[in-house]
C-alpha positions in Angstrom: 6.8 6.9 -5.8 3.7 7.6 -7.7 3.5 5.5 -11.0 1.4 3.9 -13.9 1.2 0.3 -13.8 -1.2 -0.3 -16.9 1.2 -1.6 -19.3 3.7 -4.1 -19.0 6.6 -2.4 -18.8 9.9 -4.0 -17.6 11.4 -0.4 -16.5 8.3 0.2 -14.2 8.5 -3.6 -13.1 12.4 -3.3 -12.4 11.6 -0.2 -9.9 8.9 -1.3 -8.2 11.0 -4.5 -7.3 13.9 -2.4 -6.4 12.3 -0.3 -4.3 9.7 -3.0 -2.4 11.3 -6.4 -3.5 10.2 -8.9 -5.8 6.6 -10.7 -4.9 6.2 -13.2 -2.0 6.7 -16.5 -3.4 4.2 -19.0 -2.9 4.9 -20.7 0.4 5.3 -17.5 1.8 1.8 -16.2 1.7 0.4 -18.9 2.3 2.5 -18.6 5.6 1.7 -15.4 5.7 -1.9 -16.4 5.0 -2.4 -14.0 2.1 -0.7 -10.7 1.4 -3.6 -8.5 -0.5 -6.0 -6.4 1.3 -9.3 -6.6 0.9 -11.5 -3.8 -1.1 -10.7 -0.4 0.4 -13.1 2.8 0.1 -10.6 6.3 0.0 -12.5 9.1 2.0 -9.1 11.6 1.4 -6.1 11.7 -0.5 -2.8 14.0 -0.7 -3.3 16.8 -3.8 -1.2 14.5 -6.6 -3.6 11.7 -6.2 -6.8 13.4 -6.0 -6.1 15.2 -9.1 -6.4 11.4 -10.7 -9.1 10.3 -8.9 -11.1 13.0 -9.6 -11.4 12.5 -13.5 -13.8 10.1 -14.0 -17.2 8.9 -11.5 -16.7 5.5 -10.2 -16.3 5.0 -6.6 -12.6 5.5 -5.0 -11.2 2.2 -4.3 -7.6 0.8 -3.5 -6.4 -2.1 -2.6 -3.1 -3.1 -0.7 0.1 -5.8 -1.4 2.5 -7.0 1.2 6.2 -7.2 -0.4 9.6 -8.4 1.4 10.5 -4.9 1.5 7.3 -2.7 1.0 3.9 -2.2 0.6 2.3 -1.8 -3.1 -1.3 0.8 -3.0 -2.8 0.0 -6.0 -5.9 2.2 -7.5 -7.8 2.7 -11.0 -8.4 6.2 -12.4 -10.4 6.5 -15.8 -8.9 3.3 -17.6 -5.2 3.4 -16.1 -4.0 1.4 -12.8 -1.6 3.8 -10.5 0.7 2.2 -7.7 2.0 4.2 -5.0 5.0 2.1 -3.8 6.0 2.4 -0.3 8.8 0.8 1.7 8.6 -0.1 4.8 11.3 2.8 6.2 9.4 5.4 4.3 5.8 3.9 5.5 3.5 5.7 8.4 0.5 4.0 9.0 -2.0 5.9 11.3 -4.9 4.8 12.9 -7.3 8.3 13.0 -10.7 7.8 13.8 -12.1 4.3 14.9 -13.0 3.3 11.4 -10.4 4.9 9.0 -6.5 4.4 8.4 -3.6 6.6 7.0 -1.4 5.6 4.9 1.9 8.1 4.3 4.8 8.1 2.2 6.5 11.7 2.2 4.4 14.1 1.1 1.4 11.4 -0.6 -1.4 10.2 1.5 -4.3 8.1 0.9 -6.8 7.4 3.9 -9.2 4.6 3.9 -12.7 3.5 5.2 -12.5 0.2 7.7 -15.2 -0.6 8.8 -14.9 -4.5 8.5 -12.7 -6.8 11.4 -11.1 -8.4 8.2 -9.3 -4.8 7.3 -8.0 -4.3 10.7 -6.8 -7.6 10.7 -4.8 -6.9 8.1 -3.7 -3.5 9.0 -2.4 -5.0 12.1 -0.4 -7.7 9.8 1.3 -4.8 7.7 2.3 -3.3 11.2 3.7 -6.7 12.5 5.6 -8.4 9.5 7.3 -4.2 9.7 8.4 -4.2 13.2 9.7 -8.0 12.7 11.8 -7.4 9.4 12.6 -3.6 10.1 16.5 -3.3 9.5 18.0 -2.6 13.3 18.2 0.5 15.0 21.1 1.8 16.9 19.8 1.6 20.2 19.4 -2.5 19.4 23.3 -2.9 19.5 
């Protein structure tokens, strides 16, 4: 789900929350030990979110946030902030070359640059706090 977060909107707020949960509270990230990303470069994006990125100059950025339920991508095109919210049962997160990840939810994709240890760190902490909260499988009973 594709939206605009610029304006405080309590509609917007109320489906990001249904679909990813409410935010971590604050003993919980700092168990956690932080749930943002740090500063992501996009080399390639699915068609919907290209066409946004590609209206004004600056230099493609996102960054990431954990929820209970989800994961939040948040980028700026021209003045507006756009959030593609993903839950965890809908999120594939691919590892293509040695420095880049995929991020998927259906048919939207945003790949990034990572080409620090602290990104892969936390790459590897979106892919751990999924496994360990994922809802059980039918094979587990």
């Amino acid at each position: 789900m594709l939206l605009n977060i610029s304006y405080n909107r309590s509609k917007t707020k109320e489906k990001i929350d249904k679909e990813v949960g409410k935010p971590f509270t604050l003993l919980a990230r700092m168990k956690l030990n932080g749930t943002g990303s740090p500063k992501l470069h996009i080399t390639d994006t699915s068609i919907d979110i290209h066409n946004l990125l590609v209206l004004d100059n600056n230099a493609n950025t996102c960054n990431v946030e954990m929820r209970p339920k989800g994961i939040i991508v948040m980028f700026r095109s021209l003045l507006e902030t756009y959030a593609l919210v993903i839950p965890y049962y809908k999120l594939h997160l691919y590892k293509g070359k040695a420095e880049e990840y995929s991020i998927y939810r259906d048919h939207s994709k945003i790949k990034v640059k990572a080409d620090t240890p602290a990104i892969h760190k936390y790459f590897k902490k979106i892919l751990d706090y999924k496994a360990d909260n994922a809802l059980t499988q039918v094979g587990d009973l």
